[in-house]
C-alpha positions as CSV (number, residue, x, y, z in Angstrom):
1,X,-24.5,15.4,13.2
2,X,-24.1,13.7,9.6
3,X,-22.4,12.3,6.9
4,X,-19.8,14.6,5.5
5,X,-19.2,15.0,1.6
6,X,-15.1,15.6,1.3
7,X,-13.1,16.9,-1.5
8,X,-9.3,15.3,-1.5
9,X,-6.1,15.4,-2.5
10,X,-4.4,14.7,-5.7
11,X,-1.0,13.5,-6.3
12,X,0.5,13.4,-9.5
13,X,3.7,11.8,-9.4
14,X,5.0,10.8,-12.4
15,X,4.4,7.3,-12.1
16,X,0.4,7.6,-12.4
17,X,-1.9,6.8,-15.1
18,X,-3.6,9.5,-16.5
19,X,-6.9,8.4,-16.7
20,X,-8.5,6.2,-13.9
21,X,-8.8,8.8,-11.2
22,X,-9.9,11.6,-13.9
23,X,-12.4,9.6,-14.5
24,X,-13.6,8.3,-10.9
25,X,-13.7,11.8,-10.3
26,X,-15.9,12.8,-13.7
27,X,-13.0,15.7,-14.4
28,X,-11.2,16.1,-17.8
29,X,-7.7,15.8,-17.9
30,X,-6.6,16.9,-21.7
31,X,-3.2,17.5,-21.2
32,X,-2.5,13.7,-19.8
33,X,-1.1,15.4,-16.8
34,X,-0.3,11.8,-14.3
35,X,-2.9,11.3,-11.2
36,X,-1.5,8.9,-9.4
37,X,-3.0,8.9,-6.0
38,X,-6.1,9.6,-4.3
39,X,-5.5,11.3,-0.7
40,X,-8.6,10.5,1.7
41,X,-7.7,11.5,5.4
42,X,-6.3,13.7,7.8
43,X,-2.4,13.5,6.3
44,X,-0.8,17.0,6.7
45,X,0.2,17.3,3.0
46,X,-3.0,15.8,1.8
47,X,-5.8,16.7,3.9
48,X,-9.1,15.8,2.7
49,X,-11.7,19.0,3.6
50,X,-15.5,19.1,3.7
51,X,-17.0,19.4,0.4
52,X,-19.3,22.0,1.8
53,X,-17.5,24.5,3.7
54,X,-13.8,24.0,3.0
55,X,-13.6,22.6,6.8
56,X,-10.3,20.5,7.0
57,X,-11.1,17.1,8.8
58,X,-8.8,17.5,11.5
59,X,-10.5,20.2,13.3
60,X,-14.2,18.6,12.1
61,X,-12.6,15.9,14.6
62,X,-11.3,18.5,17.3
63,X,-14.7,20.2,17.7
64,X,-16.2,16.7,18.8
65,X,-13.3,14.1,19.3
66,X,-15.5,11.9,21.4
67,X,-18.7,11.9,18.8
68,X,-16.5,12.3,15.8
69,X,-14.6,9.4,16.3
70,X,-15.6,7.8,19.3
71,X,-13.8,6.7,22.6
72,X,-12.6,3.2,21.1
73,X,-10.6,5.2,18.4
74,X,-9.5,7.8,20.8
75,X,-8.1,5.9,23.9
76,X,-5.9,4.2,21.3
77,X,-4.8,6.9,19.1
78,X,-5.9,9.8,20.5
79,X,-7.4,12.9,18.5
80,X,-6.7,11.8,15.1
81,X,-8.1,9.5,12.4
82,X,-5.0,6.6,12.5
83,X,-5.3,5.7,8.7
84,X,-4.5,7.1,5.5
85,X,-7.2,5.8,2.5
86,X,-6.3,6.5,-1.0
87,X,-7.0,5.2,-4.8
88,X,-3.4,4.1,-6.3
89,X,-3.4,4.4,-9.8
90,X,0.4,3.3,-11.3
91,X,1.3,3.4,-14.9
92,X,4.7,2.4,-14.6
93,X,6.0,1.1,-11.4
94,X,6.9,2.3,-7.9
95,X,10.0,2.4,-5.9
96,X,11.3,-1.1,-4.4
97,X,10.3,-0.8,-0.5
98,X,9.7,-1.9,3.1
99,X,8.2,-0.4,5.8
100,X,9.4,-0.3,9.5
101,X,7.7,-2.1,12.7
102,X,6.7,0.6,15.4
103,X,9.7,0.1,17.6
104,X,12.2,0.4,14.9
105,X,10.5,3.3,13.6
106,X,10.7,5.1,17.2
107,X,13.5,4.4,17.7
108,X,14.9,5.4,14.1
109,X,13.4,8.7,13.9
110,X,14.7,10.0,17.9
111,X,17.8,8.8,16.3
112,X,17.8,11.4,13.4
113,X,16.4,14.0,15.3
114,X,19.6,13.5,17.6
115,X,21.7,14.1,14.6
116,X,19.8,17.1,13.4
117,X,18.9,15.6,9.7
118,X,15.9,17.8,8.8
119,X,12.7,15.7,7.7
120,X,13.3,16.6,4.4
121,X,16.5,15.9,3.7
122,X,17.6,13.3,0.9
123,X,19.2,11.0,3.3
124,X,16.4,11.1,5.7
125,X,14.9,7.3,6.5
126,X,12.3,8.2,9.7
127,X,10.1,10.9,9.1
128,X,7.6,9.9,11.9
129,X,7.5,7.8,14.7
130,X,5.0,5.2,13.2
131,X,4.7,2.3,11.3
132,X,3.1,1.8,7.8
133,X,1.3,-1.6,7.4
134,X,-0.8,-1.5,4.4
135,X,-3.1,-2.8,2.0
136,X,-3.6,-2.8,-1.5
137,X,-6.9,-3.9,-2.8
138,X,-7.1,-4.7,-6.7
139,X,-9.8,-2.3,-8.6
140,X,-8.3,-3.1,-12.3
141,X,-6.1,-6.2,-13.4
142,X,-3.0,-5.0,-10.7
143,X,0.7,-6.2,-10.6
144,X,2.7,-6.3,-7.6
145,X,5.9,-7.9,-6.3
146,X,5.6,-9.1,-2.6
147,X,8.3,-10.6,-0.3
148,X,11.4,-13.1,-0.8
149,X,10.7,-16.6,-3.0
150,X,12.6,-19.1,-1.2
151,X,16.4,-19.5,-1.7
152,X,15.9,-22.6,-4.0
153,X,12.7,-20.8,-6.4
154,X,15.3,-18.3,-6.6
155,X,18.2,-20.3,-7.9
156,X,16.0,-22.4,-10.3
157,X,15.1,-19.0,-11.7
158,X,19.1,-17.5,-11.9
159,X,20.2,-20.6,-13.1
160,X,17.7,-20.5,-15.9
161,X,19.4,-17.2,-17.6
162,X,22.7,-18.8,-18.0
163,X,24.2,-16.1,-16.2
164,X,28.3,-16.8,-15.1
165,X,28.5,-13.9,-13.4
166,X,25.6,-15.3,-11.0
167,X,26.8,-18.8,-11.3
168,X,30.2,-17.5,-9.9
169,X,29.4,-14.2,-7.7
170,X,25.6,-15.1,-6.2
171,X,25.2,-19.1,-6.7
172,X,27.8,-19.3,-3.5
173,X,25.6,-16.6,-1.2
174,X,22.5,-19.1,-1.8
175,X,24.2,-22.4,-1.6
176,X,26.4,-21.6,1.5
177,X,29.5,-24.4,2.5
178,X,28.0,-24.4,6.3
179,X,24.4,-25.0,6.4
180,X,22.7,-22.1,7.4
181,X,18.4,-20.6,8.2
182,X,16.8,-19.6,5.3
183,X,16.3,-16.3,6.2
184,X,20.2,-15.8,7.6
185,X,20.6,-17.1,3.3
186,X,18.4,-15.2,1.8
187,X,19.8,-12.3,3.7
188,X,23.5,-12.8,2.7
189,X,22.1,-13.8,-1.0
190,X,20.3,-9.9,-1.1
191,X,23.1,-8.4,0.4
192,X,25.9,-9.7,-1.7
193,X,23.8,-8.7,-4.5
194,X,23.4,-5.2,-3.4
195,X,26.7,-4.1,-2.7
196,X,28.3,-5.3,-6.2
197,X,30.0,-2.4,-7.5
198,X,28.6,-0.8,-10.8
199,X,30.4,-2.2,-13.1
200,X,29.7,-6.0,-11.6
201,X,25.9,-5.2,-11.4
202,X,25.7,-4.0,-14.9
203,X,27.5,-7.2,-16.1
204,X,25.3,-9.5,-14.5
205,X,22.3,-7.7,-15.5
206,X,22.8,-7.3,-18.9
207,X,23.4,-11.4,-18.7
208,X,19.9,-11.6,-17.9
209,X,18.8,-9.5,-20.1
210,X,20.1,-11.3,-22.7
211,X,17.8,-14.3,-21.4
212,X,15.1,-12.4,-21.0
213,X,14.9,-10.9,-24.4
214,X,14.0,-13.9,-25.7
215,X,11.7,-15.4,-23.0
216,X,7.7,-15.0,-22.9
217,X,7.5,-15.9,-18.7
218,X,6.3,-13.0,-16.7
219,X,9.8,-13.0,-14.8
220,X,11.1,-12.0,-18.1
221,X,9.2,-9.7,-19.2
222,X,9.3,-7.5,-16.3
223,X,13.1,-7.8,-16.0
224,X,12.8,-6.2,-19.9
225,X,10.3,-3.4,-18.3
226,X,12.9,-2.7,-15.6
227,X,15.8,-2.4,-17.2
228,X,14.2,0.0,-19.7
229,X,13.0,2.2,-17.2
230,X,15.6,1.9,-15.0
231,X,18.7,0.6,-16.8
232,X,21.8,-0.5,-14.1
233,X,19.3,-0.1,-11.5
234,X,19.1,-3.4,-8.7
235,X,15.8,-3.4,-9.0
236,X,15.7,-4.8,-12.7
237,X,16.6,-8.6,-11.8
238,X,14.0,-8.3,-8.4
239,X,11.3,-10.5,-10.2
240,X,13.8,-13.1,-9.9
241,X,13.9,-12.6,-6.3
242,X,10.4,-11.6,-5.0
243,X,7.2,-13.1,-5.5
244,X,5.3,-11.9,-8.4
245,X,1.4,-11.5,-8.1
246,X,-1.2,-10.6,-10.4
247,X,-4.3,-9.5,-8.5
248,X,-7.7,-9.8,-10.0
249,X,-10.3,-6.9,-9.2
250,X,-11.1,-7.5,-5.8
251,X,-8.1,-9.5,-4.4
252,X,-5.9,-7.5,-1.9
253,X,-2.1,-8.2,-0.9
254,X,-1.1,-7.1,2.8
255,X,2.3,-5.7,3.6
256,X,3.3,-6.1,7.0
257,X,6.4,-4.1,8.6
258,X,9.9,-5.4,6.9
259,X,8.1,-7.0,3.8
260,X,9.7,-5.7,0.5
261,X,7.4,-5.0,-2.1
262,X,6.9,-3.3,-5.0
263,X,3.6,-2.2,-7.2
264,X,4.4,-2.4,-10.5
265,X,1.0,-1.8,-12.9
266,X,-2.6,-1.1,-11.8
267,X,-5.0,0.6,-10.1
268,X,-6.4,-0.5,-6.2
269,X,-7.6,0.9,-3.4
270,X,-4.9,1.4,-0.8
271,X,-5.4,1.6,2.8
272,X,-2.5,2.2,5.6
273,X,-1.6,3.5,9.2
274,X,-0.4,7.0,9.1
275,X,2.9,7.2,8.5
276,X,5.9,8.2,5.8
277,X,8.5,6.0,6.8
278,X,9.5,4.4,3.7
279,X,13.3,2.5,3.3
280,X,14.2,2.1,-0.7
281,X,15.7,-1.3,-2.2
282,X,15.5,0.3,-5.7
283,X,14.1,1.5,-8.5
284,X,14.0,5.3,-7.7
285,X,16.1,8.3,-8.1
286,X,15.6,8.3,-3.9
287,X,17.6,7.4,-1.2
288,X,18.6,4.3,-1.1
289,X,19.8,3.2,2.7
290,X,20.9,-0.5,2.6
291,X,22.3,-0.7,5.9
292,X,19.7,0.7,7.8
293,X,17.1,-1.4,4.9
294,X,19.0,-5.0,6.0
295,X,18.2,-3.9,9.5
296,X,14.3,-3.5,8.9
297,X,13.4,-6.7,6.1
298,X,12.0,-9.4,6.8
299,X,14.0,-12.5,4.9
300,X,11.1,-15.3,5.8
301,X,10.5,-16.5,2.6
302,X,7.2,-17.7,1.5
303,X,4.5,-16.4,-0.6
304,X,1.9,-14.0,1.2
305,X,-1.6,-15.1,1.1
306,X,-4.0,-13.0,-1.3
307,X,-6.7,-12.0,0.7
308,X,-10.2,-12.3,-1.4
309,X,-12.9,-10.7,1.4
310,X,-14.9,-12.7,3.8
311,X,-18.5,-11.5,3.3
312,X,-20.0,-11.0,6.9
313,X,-23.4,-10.4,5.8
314,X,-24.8,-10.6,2.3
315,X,-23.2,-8.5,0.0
316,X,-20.4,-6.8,2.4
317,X,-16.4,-8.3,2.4
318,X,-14.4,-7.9,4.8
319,X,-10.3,-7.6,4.3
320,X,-9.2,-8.5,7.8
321,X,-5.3,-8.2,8.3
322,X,-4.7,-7.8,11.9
323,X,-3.7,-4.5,11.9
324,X,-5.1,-2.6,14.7
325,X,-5.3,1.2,12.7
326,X,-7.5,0.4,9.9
327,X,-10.2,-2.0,8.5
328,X,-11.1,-2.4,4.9
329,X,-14.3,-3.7,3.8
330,X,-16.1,-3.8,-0.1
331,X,-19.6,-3.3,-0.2
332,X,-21.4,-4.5,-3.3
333,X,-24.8,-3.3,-3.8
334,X,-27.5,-4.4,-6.4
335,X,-28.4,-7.7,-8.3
336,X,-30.3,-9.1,-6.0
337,X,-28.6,-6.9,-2.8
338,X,-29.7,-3.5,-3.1
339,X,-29.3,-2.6,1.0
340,X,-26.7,-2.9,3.5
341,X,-27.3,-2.1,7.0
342,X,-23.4,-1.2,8.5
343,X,-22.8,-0.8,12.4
344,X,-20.0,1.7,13.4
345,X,-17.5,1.2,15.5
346,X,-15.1,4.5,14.6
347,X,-16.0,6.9,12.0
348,X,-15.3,5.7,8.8
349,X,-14.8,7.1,5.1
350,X,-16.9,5.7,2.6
351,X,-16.2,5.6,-1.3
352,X,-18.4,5.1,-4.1
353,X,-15.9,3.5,-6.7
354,X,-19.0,2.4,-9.1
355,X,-22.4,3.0,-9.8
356,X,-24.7,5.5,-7.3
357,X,-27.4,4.9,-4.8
358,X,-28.2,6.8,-1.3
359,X,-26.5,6.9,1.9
360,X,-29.5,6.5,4.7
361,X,-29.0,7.5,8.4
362,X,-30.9,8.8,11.4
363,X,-32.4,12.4,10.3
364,X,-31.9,12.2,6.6
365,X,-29.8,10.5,3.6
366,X,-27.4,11.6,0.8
367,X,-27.1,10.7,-2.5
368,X,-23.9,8.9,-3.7
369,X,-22.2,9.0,-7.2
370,X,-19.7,7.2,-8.4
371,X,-16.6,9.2,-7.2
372,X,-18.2,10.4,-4.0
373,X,-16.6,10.0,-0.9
374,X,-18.0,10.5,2.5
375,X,-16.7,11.2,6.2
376,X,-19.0,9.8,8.9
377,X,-18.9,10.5,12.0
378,X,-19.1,7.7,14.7
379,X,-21.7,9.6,16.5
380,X,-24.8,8.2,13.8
381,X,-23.8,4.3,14.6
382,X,-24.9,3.1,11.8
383,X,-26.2,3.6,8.2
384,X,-28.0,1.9,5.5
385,X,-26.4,2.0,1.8
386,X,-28.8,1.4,-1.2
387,X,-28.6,1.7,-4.5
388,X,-26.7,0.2,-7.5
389,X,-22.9,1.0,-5.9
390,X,-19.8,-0.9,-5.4
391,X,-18.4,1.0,-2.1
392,X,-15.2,0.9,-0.3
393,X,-15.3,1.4,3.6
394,X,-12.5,2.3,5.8
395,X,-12.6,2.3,9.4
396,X,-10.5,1.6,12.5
397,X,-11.0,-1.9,13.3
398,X,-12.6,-3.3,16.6
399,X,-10.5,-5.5,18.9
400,X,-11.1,-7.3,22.1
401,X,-8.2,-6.9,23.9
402,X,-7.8,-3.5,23.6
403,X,-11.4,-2.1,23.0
404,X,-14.1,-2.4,25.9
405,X,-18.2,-1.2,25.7
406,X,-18.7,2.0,24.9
């Protein structure tokens, strides 16, 4: 058994860049055609296939399930590899979202299947039975807009634009008669703001936009961004609303289930559970679902921690987010570093992002080049990355409560 070379998936929806994965990849793209995602995984429309043979990675797994990916891995999930690992590369930004938590994802997609709504229909909200917490971890300057600022951040900001249609219409859904929880607030706030009619929304926007035009903050600039992307849309006043981050290269942001979010310029390594359950708050020609979307936020308010990578042994960082289907970790090889001995505990995918160096394991090694990414079977337990690399890792994570010896 050994490390596996894989070739992947594109996708090139129209929001990518059209030159970061190109060149990860050391392919020409002259006519500017948009790659905006990097598929590495088992996902039925983007399975990632052994560079060698054209095997898929799903059945590489069902010829050895136990050696492949090891018992840990398989008493939880069974015979498949429980993450999706990709390179996100956005130009312009991506739909306003959130992501279900695992019961109100079972639960929503028995209920569709009850009323006979094929998976691919428009109106379709569950196309799987799972849950999608991910990660985002910054490989370029990256913008992203994560969960609700708190009711008062957000009236400091509204109150800044001058706006009388929010000073008459919103101001009372934040600043309630009876006092109320801040997320039961922040709820009837978002609510009342989505169900204006057209003509109400426009108004109020194009108030803000008339602030905004002439204001240098960040809020401002992206509500000018929005609303020429996406002119009318809800999503164009969300910076007023959500948190705005800018990552540096290395940070990471974790969405849990119910967090709305939103990635708006940058490229980062993305790591997630298996799933396709998405419910839209905006900014997309999509479906947009805002009973069953009210149903699945979460209207804490607070700014999410960014998460900068433990290092558990020289060199290697660790993105730990609790979530029991994948693992990120950064490995950083040279000045000073140029090995890294790494344990497994599941099989893993390993991606050379930067630089090259060799991939050393129990009967041979492999040499790695910037773009390369490799499939390793749990089976070797353990490698040793040299070289001059920087290396992303993904694996399924090891807990106690769930995971004995094996």
């Amino acid at each position: 058994m050994k490390p596996i070379k894989l070739k992947n998936s594109v996708m090139h929806y129209p929001w990518g860049t059209a030159d970061f994965i190109p060149d990860l990849l050391g392919i020409d793209n002259y006519e500017g055609e948009p790659y905006a995602e990097l598929w590495m995984g088992t996902h039925p429309r983007g399975e990632s296939v052994a560079l060698e043979d054209g095997r898929p990675v799903s059945d590489i797994i069902k010829s050895d399930p136990q050696n492949i990916l090891g018992k840990k891995t398989i008493n939880r999930f069974g015979d498949s590899l429980p993450f999706l690992f990709k390179v996100l590369s956005a130009g312009s930004p991506l739909s306003i979202q959130a992501h279900p938590n695992k019961k109100q994802a079972e639960e929503g997609f028995e209920r569709e299947n009850m009323a006979s709504i094929p998976l691919d229909a428009y109106n379709r909200n569950y196309r799987d039975n799972n849950h999608k917490p991910e990660i985002i971890c910054a490989l370029t300057p990256f913008t992203a807009m994560c969960g609700f600022r708190t009711s008062q951040e957000i009236n400091t900001l509204f109150e800044g634009t001058g706006s009388k249609k929010y000073k008459r219409y919103l101001y009372p859904a934040l600043n309630p008669a009876e006092e109320k929880e801040e997320p039961a607030v922040l709820k009837n706030f978002f609510s009342t703001y989505m169900s204006f009619e057209k003509e109400m929304k426009s108004e109020l926007i194009e108030e803000v936009l008339s602030w905004a035009t002439g204001e240098s903050s960040r809020e401002a600039e992206l509500v000018r961004k929005f609303a020429e992307l996406y002119p009318g849309d809800s999503g164009v006043l969300s910076p007023l609303f959500l948190n705005v981050f800018s990552l540096n290269k290395g940070e990471a942001l974790f969405q849990g289930p119910g967090e709305l979010h939103a990635y708006v310029d940058g490229t980062g390594i993305e790591l997630m559970a298996n799933s396709d359950n998405v419910l839209r708050g905006g900014m997309t020609p999509k479906n947009v679902d805002l009973d069953e979307l009210l149903k699945v936020l979460n209207f804490g308010a607070g700014k999410p921690t960014l998460i900068t990578g433990k290092e558990i042994k020289e060199c290697l960082f660790s993105y730990e987010t609790g979530a029991q289907e994948f693992l990120l970790e950064r490995a950083v090889l040279g000045a000073g570093c140029d090995a890294i001995e790494v344990k497994l505990d599941s099989a893993q995918i390993v991606l050379c992002v930067q630089g090259s160096g060799k991939l050393e394991y129990s009967g041979g090694s492999i040499d790695i080049f910037k773009g390369d990414s490799i499939f390793i079977p749990f089976a070797l337990r353990r490698y040793t990355l040299t070289g001059t690399a920087e290396c992303y890792i993904s694996s399924v994570p090891v807990t106690s409560e769930l995971d004995g010896d094996e």
